[in-house]
N, C-alpha and C positions, 0 to 999 in steps of 0.2 A: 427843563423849565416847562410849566405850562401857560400855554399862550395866552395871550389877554386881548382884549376889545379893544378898536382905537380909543372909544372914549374914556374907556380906561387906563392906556395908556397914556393919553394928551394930560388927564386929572393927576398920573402919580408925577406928570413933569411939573404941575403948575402949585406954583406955591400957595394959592389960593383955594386951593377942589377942596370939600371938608372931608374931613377922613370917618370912614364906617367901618367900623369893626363889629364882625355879625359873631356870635357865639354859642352854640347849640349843645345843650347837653340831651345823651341816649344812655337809653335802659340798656348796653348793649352788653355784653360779652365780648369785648375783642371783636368787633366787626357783626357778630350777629345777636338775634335779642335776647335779653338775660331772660332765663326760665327760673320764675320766684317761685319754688315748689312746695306747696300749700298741704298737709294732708286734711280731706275730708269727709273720711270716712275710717272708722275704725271697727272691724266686726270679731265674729267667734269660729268663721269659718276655718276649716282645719289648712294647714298651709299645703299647697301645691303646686303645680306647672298652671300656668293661667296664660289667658293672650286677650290684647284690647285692640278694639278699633274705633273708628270715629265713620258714622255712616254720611253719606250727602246732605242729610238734610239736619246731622249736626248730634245726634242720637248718639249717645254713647253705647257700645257694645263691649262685652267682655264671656268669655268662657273659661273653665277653671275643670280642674280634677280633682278628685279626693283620690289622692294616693294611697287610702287600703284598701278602698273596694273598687278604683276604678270609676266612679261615678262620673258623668261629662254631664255637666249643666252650664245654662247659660242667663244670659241678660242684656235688657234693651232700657237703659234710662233716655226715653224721647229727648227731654230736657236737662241736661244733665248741668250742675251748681255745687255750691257747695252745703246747699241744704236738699240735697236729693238725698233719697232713700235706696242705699246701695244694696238693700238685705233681699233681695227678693232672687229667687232664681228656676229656671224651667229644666227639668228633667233631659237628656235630650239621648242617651245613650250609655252603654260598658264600653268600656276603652281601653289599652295600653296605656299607661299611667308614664313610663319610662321615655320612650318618645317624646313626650310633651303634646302639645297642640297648637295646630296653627290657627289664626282666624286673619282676616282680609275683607274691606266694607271698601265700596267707590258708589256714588251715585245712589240707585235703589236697591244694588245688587250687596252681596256679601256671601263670603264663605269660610265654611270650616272643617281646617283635613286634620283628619286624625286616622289614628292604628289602630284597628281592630282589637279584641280582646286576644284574641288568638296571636298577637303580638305581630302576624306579620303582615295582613290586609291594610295598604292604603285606602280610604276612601275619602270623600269629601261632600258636602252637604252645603246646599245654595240656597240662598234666600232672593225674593228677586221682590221685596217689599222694606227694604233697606234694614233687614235683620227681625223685623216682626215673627215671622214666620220661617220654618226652613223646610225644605223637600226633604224627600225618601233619598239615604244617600246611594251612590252612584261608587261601583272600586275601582278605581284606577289602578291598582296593580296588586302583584299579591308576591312578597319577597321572598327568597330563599330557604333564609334566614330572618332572624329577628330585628324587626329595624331601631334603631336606636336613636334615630330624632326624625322629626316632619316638620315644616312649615307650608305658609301660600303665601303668594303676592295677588293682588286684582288691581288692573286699569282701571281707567273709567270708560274703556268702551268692552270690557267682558273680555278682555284677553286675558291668561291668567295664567298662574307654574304653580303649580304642586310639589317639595321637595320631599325628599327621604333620606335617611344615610341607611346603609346596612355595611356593618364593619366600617371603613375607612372611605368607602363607598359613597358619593351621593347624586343621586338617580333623580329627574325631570320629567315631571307629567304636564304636557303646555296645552292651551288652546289659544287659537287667533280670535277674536271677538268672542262671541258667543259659540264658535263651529265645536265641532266632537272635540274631546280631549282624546289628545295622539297616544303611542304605544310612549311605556318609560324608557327615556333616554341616559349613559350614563355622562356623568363631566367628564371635561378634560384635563382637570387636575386632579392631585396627589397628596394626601392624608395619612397616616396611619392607623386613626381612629378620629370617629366622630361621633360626640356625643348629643351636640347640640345643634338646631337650624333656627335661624329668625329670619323673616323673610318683610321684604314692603315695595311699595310700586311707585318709582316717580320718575319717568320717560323708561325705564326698564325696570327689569326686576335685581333689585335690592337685595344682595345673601349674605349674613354673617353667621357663621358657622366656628366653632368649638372644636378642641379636640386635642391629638400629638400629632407631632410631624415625623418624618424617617428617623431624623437625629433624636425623637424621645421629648421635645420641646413640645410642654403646655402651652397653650398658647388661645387666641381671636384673633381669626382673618377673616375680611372683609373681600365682598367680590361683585361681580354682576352679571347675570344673566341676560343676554341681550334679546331684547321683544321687536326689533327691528328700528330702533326709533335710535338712539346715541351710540347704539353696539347692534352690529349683524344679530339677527335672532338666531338663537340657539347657540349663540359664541358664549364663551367664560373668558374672563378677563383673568389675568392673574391674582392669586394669591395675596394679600399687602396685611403686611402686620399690625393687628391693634395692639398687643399687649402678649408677650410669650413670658413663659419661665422657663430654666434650665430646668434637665433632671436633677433626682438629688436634693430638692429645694422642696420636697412636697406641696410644690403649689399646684391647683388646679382650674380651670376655667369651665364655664359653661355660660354660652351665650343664650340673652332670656328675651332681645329684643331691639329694633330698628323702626327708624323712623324720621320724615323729615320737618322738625319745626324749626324752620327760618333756616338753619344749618342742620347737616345730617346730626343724628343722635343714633347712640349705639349702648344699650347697657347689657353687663353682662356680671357672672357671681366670681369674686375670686377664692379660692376655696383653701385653708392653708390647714394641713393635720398634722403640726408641729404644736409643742408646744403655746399652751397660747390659742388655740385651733379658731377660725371663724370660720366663714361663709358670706363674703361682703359684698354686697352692691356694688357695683362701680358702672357711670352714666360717662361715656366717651364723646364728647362732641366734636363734631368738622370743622377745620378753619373757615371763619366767619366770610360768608359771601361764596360761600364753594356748595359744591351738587356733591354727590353721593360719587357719580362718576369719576370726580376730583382723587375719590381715595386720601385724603388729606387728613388724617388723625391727630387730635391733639392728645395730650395727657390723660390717662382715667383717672375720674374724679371719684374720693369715694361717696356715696349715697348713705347716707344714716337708716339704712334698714341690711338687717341681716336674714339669710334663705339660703338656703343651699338649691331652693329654684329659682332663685332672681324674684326680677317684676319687669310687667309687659312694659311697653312703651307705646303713645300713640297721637298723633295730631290732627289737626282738623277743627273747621268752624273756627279760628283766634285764638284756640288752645292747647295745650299739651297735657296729656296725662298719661302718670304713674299707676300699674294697679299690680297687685296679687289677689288671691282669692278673698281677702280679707282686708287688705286694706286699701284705699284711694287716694291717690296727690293729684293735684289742679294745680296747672300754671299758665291763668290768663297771659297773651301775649299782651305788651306796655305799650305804655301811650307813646304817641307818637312825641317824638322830642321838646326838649322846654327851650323856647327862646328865652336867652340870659342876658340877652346883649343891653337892652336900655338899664342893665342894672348893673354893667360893667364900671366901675370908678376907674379901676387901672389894669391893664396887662402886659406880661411879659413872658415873649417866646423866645427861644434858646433854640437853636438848631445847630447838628453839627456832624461829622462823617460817625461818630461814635456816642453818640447821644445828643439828645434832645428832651427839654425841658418847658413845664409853660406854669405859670401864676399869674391869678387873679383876684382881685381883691373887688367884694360885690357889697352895694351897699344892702342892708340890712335894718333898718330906721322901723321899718313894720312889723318887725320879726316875718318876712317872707320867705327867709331862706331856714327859720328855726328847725330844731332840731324835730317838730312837731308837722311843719307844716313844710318843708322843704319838699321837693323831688325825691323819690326817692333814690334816682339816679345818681345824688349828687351823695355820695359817698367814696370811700374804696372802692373801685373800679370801673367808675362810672365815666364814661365815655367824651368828652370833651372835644368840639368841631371846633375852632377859633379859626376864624378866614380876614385879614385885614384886606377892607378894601378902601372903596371912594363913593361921597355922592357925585351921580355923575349926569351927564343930560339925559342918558338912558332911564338915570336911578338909583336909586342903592345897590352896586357895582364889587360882587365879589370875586375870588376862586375858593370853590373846594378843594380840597384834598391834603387839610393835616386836619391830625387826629393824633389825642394824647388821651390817658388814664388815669384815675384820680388816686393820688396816693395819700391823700393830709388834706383835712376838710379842719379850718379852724374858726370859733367862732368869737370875736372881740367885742367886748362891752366895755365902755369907756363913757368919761363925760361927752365925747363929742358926740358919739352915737354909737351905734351898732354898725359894724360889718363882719365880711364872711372871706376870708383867704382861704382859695384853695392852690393845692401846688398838684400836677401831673406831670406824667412820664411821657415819652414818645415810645415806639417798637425797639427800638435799644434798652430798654427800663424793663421790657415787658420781658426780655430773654436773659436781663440779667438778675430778674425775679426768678427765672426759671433753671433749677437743677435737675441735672440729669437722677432719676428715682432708682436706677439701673444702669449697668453697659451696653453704648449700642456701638456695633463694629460693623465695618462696612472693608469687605475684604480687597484688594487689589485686582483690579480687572473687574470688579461685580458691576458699579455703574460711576458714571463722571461727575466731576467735582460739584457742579451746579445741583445734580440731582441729590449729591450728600451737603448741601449745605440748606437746601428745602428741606433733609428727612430730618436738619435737627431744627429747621425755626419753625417748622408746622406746631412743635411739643409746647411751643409759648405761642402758638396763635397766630404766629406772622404767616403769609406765602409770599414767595419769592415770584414775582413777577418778571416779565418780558423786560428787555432795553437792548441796548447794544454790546453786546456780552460777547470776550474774547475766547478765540478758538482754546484758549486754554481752559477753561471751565467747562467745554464739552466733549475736549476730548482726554483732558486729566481724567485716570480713574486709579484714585488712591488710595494707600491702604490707608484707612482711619477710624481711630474709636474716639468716643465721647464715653470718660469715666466716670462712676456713679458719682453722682453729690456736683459734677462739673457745672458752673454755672455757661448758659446756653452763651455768655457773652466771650466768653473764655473759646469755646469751641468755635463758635464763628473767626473770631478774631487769630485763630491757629490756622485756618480754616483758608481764609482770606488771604494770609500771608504766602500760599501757593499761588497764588491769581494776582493776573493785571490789575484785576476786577475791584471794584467799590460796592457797596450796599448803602443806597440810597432810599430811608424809609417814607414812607410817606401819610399813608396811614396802617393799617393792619397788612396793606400790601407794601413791599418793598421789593426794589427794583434794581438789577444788580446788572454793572454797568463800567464800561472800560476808559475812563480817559485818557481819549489821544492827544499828543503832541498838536497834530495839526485841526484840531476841534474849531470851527468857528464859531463866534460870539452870540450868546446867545438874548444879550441885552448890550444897547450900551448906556454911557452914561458920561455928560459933559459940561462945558461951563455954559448950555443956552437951557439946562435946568439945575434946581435948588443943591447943590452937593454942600451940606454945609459941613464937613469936614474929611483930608484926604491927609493919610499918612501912609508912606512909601520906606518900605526897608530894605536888607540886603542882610543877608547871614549865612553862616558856611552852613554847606547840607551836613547830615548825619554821615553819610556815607559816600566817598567816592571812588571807592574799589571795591567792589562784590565778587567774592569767591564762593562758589558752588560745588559739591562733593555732592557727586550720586552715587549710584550704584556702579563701580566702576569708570565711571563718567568723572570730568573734571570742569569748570567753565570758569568763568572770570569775565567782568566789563569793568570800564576805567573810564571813569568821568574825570580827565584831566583840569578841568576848569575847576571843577569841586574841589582838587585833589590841592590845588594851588591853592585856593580858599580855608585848607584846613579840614578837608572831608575826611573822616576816622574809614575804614575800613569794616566790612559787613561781612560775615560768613554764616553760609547755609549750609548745614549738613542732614540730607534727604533721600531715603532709602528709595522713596514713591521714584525718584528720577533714575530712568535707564536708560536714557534715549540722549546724545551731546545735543539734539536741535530743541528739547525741552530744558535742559541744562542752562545754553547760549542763552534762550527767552528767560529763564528765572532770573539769572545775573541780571538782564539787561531793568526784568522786574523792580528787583530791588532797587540800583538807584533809582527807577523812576518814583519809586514809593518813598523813596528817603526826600525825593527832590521837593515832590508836591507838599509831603509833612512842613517845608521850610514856609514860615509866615514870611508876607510881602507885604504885610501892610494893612490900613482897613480903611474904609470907606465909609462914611455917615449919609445918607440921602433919607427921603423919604419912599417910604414902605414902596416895594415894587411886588403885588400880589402875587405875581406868578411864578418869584425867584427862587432857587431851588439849591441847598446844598451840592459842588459838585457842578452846575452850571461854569460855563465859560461867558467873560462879559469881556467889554473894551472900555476901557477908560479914556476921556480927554480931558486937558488940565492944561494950558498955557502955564498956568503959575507954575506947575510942577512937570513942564517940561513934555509933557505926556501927548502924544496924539496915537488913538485907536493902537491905546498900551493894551493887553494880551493878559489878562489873570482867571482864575480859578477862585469859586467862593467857596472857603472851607469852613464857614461858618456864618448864622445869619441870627442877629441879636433883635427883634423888634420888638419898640417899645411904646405902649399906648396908656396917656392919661388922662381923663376926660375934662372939656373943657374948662377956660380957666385963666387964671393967671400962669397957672401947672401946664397947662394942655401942652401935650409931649406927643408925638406923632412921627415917630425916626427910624431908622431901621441900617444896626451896625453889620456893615461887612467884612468879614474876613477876608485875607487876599492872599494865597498862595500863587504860586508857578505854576503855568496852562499843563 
């Protein structure tokens, strides 16, 4: 539950507080801001490896190759729109074409490392007038062999990594502010080949790199370089998958670009020489509200342009941009959110351990919400905050923290007038939209059950957050796969049934969480405020004897009270289990999961903002017997209709067993 203000407390007891329901709609993506990606710029330049930055004072910067002769030219739009002149470009060098190019802008500084003609000279070239101009370049290393990709990262105080790969290889040239650049160091991870680097700076340095792994897998992994700031300097983080292909499958990757607008951004080319053949775009973004360091990938998106060298990425100044050598996308970051609330006529939220739902019906008499002149948030996916509160002596007295997604925006014209219904989904909607594109298998022993039920709801957006989570989820490591086409709701809910544990969404985060038996109340609720209706049941559980088959293991619990009640009998058969003391816990699992499923009844009051699917409340009731009764809400029904002869202001609870 989240906690509330006395006087918002004292307002949900009093039959009199008047009710506020605040309603926010965002441009977002699942938690971060939707990127509307605009092209504005379309040229004749011949296609190549290209890299863009954004300089301090807001400049667009971009450099490019011409893949037959090598040519390295660059450009500085000061002002950059969508009526800039993207044609222009300065000479600046012969180059290795194959490699690619890095570029990096912070502040007034900016750089660009590239590979010599001779294919194996790293060097780099600095600007220290925010990309105006650049100096005589400086080599940073000279390789063995032929290098096969380079990148850079820049701070904003001149600290800065230079990469390389050569073979499977990739080697670090750093400096700490502005001091010398050090001798090449190599990583301490492991490749079989690398064909591609993209690099960017936001508290360290930022690496997505390309390539095969031992086992033969195409693939994008993401990593970081530590500058001393969230990671030791000079440390490598692990490896973390954005997207692999088996052998066999002639798929291939090459990653074109990183960056962070509002959430990390990752695009990279998927390259497929099968019938059919492309070369596709694809733009990966980080679960909303997450750092680079998070490692947190959702699904690649495809991008409507085709290259076998991608397109750079780059943010900065309130914007994000797209570029190749030829072409330009813009995508202004959105306006800050629409308040909807004084144009709310009616709503309803649905909450519940397995979905949640919301609709609102707006009025419309102005055409404000038309199809012309609307948000344009207010569409398919568009972001929905709804917070029931109170006016209260403080004020208009809310909580945050639900968040739904717009799936059906309907618009009604009628003699009475115009409105606008919309219906949204909660984080349950958003993973049961989501199918798995592929197989992902997470082998026995690799990592625990918490950490495999993050690796599949990151793919729809959600992260699994902190609560009071049982030793079972961290120390389960099971074997499990998520099969192609699986919807992500299917896999959790497989997922789940190993664990004590609940998933409690909330907004794009959810929070995953064990209830105990002896839980204390975390509201209550009684006849000295408004309860205008209590119904109290009793019904035999699902199951009052659980049999467990593991791996040679056996187990069994008996809820003889159930059993007497008419409780069917549960059986789990589970290879994951070798251990009789995980065994013991699964049994004792399942009834408690059969028990809580049992409806007790529901509760009608007025809206309690901070109440939470999954909370434990006390109930008291003279007429019904009840003093600081003991339930579980498994479900929370609120409903808001604006004033009236109508005006409706209630809020149904579900009442399970603690």
């Amino acid at each position: 539950m989240r906690g509330i203000s006395p006087t918002l407390e004292a307002a949900r007891r009093s039959p009199s507080a008047k009710p506020y329901l605040r309603v926010l709609l965002h441009d977002r993506d699942v938690g971060s801001l939707r990127l509307r990606w605009r092209r504005v710029y379309t040229g004749m330049e011949p296609d190549g490896p290209c890299a863009v930055a954004v300089a301090g004072d807001g400049a667009l910067l971009r450099v490019r190759i011409d893949p037959s002769t090598g040519a390295l030219t660059r450009q500085r739009i000061a002002a950059p729109g969508p009526d800039s002149d993207f044609s222009a470009w300065t000479a600046v060098a012969t180059v290795a074409a194959a490699p690619r190019v890095g570029l990096a802008a912070s502040g007034t500084r900016a750089l660009i490392a590239l590979v010599g003609a001779d294919g194996v000279r790293v060097e780099v070239r600095e600007s220290s007038d925010g990309g105006a101009t650049f100096g005589t370049p400086t080599v940073l290393a000279v390789a063995a062999r032929a290098v096969t990709a380079v990148a850079c990262s820049l701070g904003p105080d001149g600290t800065a990594a230079v990469f390389y790969a050569v073979g499977g290889t990739v080697y670090v040239v750093r400096r700490f502010g502005t001091a010398r650049w050090r001798s090449a160091a190599t990583w301490s991870r492991s490749l079989a080949t690398v064909d591609a680097v993209a690099a960017s700076y936001s508290v360290d340095h930022n690496v997505l790199i390309s390539g095969t792994n031992a086992a033969g897998d195409a693939g994008v992994w993401s990593t970081i370089y530590g500058a001393g700031n969230a990671y030791p300097p000079g440390r490598w983080r692990p490896l973390v998958e954005v997207v692999s292909a088996a052998p066999g499958t002639r798929t291939t990757y090459r990653a074109s670009g990183t960056a962070h607008a509002d959430a990390p951004q990752s695009v990279f080319v998927e390259s497929y020489a099968g019938g059919g053949a492309y070369d596709r775009v694809h733009v990966t973004p980080g679960v909303g509200r997450t750092s680079y360091s998070d490692q947190l990938w959702r699904n690649p998106r495809p991008f409507g342009h085709e290259s076998p060298h991608g397109l750079a990425i780059a943010a900065g100044n309130g914007a994000a941009w797209l570029a190749s050598p030829n072409a330009v996308w813009h995508a202004p970051y959105p306006e800050p959110a629409s308040d909807l609330s004084d144009d709310v006529l009616e709503a309803t939220l649905i909450e519940g351990l397995r979905g949640g739902r919301v609709r609102l019906l707006l009025r419309n008499d102005d055409g404000r919400y038309g199809p012309d002149a609307a948000p344009a948030a207010l569409a398919a996916g568009g972001e929905l905050r709804p917070t029931p509160g109170y006016i209260t002596s403080a004020g208009r007295e809310r909580l945050e923290g639900r968040a739904f997604w717009i799936t059906a925006v309907r618009r009604r014209y009628d003699l009475g007038g115009s409105t606008v219904e919309v219906d949204g989904v909660d984080g349950w909607g958003l993973l049961d939209a989501w199918t798995a594109p592929r197989q992902f298998v997470w082998a026995a022993g690799e990592t625990n059950a918490s950490r495999v039920l993050t690796g599949v709801m990151q793919h729809a957006g959600i992260r699994l957050g902190g609560g009071r989570v049982s030793t079972e989820s961290s120390t389960l490591q099971p074997a499990f796969t998520v099969r192609a086409g699986e919807r992500g709701t299917t896999a959790v809910r497989r997922l789940l049934e190993m664990l004590p544990d609940e998933v409690i969404m909330r907004t794009h985060v959810a929070l995953l969480s064990r209830p105990d038996r002896d839980d204390e109340p975390l509201a209550s609720f009684g006849d000295d405020e408004p309860v205008m209706r209590l119904a109290v049941e009793s019904g035999a559980p699902a199951a009052g004897w659980a049999r467990i088959f593991g791996a040679n293991v056996l187990a069994e619990a008996v809820d003889e009270i159930a059993l007497a009640e008419g409780g069917g009998t549960a059986i789990v058969v589970d290879e994951n289990i070798e251990a009789q003391a995980r065994a013991d816990a699964r049994a004792d699992a399942v009834l408690r999961r059969s028990k809580l499923a049992l409806g007790r009844g529901e509760l009608v009051v007025r809206p309690h903002p901070g109440l939470e699917v999954g909370d434990p409340i006390a109930i008291t009731s003279k007429r019904a017997g009840l003093v600081d009764a003991r339930f579980r809400v498994s479900g929370l029904h609120t409903r808001y209709v604006r004033g009236g002869r109508r005006a409706v202001y209630e809020q149904r609870i579900a009442l399970s067993d603690v």
